[in-house]
N, C-alpha and C positions, 0 to 999 in steps of 0.2 A: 548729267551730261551738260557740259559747256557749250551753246550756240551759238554766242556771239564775246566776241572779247576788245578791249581798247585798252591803250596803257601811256599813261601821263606821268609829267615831270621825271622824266625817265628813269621810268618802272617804278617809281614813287607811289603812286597812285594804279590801281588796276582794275579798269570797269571790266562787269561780264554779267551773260544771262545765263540762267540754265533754265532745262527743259520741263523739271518738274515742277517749274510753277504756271499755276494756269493763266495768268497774267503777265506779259513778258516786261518784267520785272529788272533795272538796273540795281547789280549789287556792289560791294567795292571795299578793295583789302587796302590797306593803308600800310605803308612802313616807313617810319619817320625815322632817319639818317641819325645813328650810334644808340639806338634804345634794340633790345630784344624783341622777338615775335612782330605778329601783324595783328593790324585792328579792320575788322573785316564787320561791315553794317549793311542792311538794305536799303539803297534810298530811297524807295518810296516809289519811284516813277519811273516810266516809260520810256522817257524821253531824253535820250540822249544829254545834250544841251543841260537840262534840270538835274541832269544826274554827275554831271562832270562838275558843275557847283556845289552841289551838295559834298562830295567829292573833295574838293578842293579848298573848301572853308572847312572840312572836317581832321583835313591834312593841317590847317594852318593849326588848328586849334590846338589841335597834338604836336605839333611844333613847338608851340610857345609853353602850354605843358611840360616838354620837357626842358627848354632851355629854364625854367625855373625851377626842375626839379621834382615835378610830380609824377604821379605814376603813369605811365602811357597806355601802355597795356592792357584792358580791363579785363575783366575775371567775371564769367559766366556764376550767376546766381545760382543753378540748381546743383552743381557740387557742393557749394557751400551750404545750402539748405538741407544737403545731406549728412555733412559734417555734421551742424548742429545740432541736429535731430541727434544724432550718435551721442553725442555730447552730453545731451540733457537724458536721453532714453534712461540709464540706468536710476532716473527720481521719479519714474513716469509713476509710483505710487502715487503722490504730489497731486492733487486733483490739476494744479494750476500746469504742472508740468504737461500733463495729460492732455489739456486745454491747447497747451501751445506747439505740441505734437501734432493736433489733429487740425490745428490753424494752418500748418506749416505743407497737411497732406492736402489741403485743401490751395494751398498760395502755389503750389511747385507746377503744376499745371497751365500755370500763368506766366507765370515769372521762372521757369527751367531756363528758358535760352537768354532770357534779356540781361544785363548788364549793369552789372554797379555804378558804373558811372552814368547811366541812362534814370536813375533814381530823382524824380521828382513828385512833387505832389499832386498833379495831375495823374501823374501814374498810380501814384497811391488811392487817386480816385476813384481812376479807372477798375484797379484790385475789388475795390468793396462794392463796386457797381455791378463787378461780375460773380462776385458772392453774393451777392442778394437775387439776380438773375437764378443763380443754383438752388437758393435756399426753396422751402418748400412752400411759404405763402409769400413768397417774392417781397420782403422788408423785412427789414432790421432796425430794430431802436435804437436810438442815440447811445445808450448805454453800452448797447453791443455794440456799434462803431466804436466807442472808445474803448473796450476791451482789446477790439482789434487790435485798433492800434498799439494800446499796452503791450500787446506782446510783440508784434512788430519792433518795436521801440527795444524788446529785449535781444531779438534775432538782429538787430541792427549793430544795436552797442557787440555783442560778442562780435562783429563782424570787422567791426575797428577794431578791438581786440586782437584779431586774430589777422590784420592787414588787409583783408578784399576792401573794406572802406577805407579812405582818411579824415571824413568825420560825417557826425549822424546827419542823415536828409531831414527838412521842411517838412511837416505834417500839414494837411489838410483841416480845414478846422472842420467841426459836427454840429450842426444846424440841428435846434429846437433841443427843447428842454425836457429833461427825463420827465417820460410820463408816469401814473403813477401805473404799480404792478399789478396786472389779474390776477384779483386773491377773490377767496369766498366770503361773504359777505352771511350772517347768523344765518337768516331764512334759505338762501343755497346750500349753505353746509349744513343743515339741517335735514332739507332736502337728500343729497347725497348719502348722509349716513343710514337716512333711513330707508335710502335704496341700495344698499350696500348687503341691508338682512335678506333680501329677494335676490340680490345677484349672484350668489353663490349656489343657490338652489339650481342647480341645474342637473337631468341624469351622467352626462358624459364624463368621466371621472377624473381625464385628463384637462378638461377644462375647468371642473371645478378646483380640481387641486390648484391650478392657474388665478380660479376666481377669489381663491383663498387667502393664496401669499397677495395677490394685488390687493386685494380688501385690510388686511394688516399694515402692507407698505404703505397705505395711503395715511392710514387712522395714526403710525407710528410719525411717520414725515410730520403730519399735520401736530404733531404733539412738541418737535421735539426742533423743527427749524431744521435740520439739517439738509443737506444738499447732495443731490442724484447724486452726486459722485460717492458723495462719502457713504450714501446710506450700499452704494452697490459693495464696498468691501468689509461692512461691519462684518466682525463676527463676535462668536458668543464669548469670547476673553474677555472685549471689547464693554460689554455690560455689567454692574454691579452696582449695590444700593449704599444710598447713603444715608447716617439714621438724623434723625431731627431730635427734639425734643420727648417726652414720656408721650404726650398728646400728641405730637404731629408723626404724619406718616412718613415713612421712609420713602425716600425720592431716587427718581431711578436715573442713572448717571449713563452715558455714552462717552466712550473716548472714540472720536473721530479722526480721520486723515483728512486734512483737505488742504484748499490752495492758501491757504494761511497758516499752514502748519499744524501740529496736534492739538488738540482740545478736548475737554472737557464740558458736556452740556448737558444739562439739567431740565429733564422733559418737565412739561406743563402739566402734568394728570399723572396721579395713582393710576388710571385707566392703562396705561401703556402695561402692567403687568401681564392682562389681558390678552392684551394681542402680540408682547412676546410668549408666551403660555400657548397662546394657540398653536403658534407656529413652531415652536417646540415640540409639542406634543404630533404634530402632522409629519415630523423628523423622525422620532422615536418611530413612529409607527412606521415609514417607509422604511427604516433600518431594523424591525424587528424582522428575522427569522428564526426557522426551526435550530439553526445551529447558535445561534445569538438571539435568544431570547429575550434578553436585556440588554441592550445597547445602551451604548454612553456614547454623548457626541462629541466631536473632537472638536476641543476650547479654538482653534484654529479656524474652525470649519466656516463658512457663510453663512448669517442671518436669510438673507434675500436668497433664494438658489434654485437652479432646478432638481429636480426629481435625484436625479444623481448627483446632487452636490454642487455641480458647477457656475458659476457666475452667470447670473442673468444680464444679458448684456443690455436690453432696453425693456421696459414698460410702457415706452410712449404710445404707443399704438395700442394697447389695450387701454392704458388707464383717457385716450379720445375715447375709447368707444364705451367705456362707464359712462363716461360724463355726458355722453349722447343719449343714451337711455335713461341716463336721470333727469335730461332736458336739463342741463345745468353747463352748457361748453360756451359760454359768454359772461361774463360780469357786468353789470349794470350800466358798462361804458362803451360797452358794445365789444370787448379786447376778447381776444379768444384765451381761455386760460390751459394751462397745462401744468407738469407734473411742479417744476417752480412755485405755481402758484400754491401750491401744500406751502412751501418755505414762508411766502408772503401772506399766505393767510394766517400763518402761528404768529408774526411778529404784528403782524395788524392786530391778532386778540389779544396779546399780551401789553403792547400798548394801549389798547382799551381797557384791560382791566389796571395798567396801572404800574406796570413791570417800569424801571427808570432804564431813561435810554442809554445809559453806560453799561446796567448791566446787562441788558438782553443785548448789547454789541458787543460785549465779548462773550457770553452766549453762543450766538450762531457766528461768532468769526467775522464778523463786520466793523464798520467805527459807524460812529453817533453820527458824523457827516453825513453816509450815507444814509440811516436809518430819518435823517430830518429830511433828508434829500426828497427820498422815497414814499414816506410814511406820514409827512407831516401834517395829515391831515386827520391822523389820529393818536396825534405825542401830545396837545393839548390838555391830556388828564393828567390827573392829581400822581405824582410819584409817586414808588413804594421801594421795599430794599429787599423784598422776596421773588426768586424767580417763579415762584412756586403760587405766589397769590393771585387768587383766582376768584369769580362765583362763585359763592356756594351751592354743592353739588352734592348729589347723595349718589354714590359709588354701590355699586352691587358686584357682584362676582370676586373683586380683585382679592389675588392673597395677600398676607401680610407681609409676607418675602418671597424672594426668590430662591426656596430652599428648594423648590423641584430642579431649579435650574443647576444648582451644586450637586445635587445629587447624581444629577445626569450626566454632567463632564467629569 
């Protein structure tokens, strides 16, 4: 409800209050003589006087806007960040697409009502300021700022594209230099795995089933580099061996989805048969009944899943509270580590043992830039041209293939 009204440069300009704001607040519609619609903003203040200027230089501005020919009219941000969302939705496989879907659920609460032509970099600072407000240890790394932005930059260009802009906004620069990533370092991850044989022991059968697929995801992530996203939609198509020479063992191959496209990646360990074997075998068995005695699982189905098949939507929260009970949720830097850090702890062993930074960056879907960026303080060793070489290691349990695995899909 309107309580107070005023109206300048006859009816150009149209000051007014209403009732539901608790501060009584000067607002003000604008319409600039032969352009369409009105431009309607808050100014800010109280006061009469302060608000008829605001006012009046907001009329000039959009004036001279359009006697040159720009757009006057400005187009409400959260329509458009709806559109987009629609737009990209049907790639949302795309780990990256996924990424800038849930950027996008997170930005529209902020910026629904504000205004394309109100885009500046202060604004955009204000954005990431109230993302880190939200986020759950209250900061975000330089890295993650710039990813933000990355995608920012993507919902911006389609936005010129598509007309709500006429060219991209000023970015904000990212203060301080990528730190390096919380990975596990030998004596932690030693640690871990060997708290990993006690963690599963538990009687409740639904947690252990829990403690099971967590204790695989971790040992397989840590093997193979790959990334929460991608490991959440493996499935068992997605797996098959590739053979080496008489002497070397056959290596076990992922095709993944992620925000670089599909790939191809080449776990670090024979071991990894192991713990897809396990969890295999913990399938079978939930799908065995009296009327299906022998189940086969479907080549489609989820690696990572619950009980009934379906898509485990997070591990964060369990795989803190592993890492709480094995006393191992800090790295040496003091940095709180999480599920990522499996990612950065594979490329951290592998350049110590020797892996060349070209090929472990197409590996896990990265470039050499970032792996010097990140990592360079252990790229320092002798190159090799194996993704595969490692320590020497004496392997126990693992089979020689994956024939349980064909036999069962």
């Amino acid at each position: 409800m309107i309580t107070a009204s005023k109206t300048f440069r006859e009816g150009a300009i149209h000051l007014y209050q209403r009732s539901d704001f608790k501060k009584p607040t000067w607002l003000c519609r604008i319409k600039v003589p032969n352009t369409k619609g009105y431009v309607t903003r808050s100014t800010g203040t109280g006061d009469e006087h302060q608000a008829f200027k605001f006012a009046d230089d907001l009329y000039n501005q959009l004036l001279v806007k359009s006697l040159t020919g720009e757009t006057v009219v400005g187009k409400r941000m959260g329509p458009a960040i709806d559109s987009y969302v629609r737009r990209i939705a049907p790639d949302i496989e795309r780990l990256s697409i996924r990424y800038k879907i849930l950027l996008m659920e997170r930005v529209k609460p902020h910026w629904s009502k504000k205004m394309f032509e109100d885009l500046s970099p202060a604004m955009i600072s204000k954005l990431v300021d109230k993302l880190i407000e939200n986020s759950r240890d209250q900061r975000l790394s330089p890295n993650t700022i710039k990813r933000i932005y990355s995608d920012l930059k993507h919902f911006f260009q389609w936005s010129v594209d598509e007309g709500y802009l006429d060219r991209m906004p000023n970015f904000p620069k990212t203060n301080g230099e990528a730190a390096r990533r919380p990975h596990f370092d030998p004596r932690d991850w030693h640690r871990l795995t060997r708290h990993l044989r006690e963690f599963v022991k538990v009687d409740n059968k639904a947690t252990r089933r829990h403690r099971m697929m967590l204790r695989d995801y971790v040992l397989i992530l840590a093997n193979t580099g790959i990334r929460v996203g991608e490991a959440r939609i493996l499935k068992w198509r997605d797996i098959r061996e590739v053979g080496g020479g008489p002497d070397a063992p056959l290596n076990i191959v992922l095709t993944v989805s992620g925000k670089t496209g599909k790939r191809e990646v080449v776990s670090a360990s024979a071991d990894i048969k192991i713990y897809l074997k396990r969890i295999h075998d913990l399938r079978i068995e939930e799908l065995t009944t009296e009327e299906n005695p022998n189940p086969k699982l479907d080549p489609d189905s989820l690696v990572f899943c619950h009980k009934d098949g379906s898509e485990i939507g997070s591990l964060k929260k369990s795989f803190a509270s592993l890492l709480k009970s094995a006393n191992v949720e800090r790295d040496t830097h003091g940095q709180v580590r999480t599920l990522y850090s499996l990612r950065h702890t594979y490329a951290t062993f592998r350049l110590q043992n020797g892996v060349h930074q070209f090929t472990l960056a197409k590996n896990m879907g990265t470039s050499v830039a970032m792996l010097e960026q990140y990592y360079g303080h252990t790229s320092n060793v002798a190159a090799a041209d194996e993704l595969t070489k490692r320590v020497a290691k004496k392997t126990t349990g693992a089979s020689s293939s994956l024939s349980w695995l064909s036999e069962s899909i």
